[in-house]
Every structure is written in C-alpha cells, then in structure tokens.
N, C-alpha and C positions, 0 to 999 in steps of 0.2 A: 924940219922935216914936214912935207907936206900931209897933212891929214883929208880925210873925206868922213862925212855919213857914212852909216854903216847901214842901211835900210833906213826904217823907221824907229831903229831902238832907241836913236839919241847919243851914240857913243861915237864919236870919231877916231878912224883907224890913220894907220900910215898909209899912203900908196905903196910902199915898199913893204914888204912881207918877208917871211923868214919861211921856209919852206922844211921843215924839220923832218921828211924822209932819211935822209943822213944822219940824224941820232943814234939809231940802231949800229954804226958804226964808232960811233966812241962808245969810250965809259961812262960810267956815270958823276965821273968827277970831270972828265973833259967835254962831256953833256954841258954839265950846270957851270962851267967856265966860259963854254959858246954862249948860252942861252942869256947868261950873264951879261955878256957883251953887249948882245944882241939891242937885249933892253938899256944899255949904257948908251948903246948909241939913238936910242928913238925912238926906234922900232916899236910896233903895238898890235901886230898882226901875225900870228904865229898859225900856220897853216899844218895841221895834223889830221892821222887817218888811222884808223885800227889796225890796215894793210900797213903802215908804217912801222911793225913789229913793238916795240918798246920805247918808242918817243911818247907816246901818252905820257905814260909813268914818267921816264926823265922830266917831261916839262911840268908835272906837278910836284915832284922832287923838288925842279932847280930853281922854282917860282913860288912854293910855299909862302917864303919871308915877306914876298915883294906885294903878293895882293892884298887889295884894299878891298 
C-alpha cells in the first residue's frame, strides 16, 4: 500500500483512507469488525468528524488493543 508524509510530523499515511461517516450505521461489534479489516488490510488513515455521530467512540473502542 502506498504511503506518503503526513505534513511535517514524520508519520507516513496510506493514500487510501477509510472514511468512517458510516460507522454510525453499524453497531458496535460490526464497527470494530470493519475497522478491524480496515487495518488488516493496510490502511492507516481513518478520516473522522464529531458531525459523524458516534464513530469517534467506535474507533477508539475497535482500536484500543492495536495502538502503539
């Protein structure tokens, strides 16, 4: 998967993003079963918004285990 710079931070993202608007529409065990994936597959850019109802919360639910 292709990554890039992320600004200046030093952290290289994927060009591909995850757009997690749509969390709000699962639950929270079909949240962290997408989110899961997500990161199985590569993924390292997960795009959220407070207007995105309850994805926040899901993605630090289904991500807890996985941060470093």
């Amino acid at each position: 998967m292709e990554k890039r710079q992320f600004g200046t931070t030093g952290i290289a993202v994927t060009t591909l993003g995850y757009g997690a608007m749509e969390l709000e529409k699962l639950d929270e065990k079909g949240s962290t079963a997408l989110l899961n994936r997500v990161l199985d597959e590569g993924i390292n850019f997960i795009d959220t918004s407070p207007c995105y109802g309850v994805s926040e919360e899901r993605i630090g639910i289904a991500l807890a285990g996985r941060r470093d």
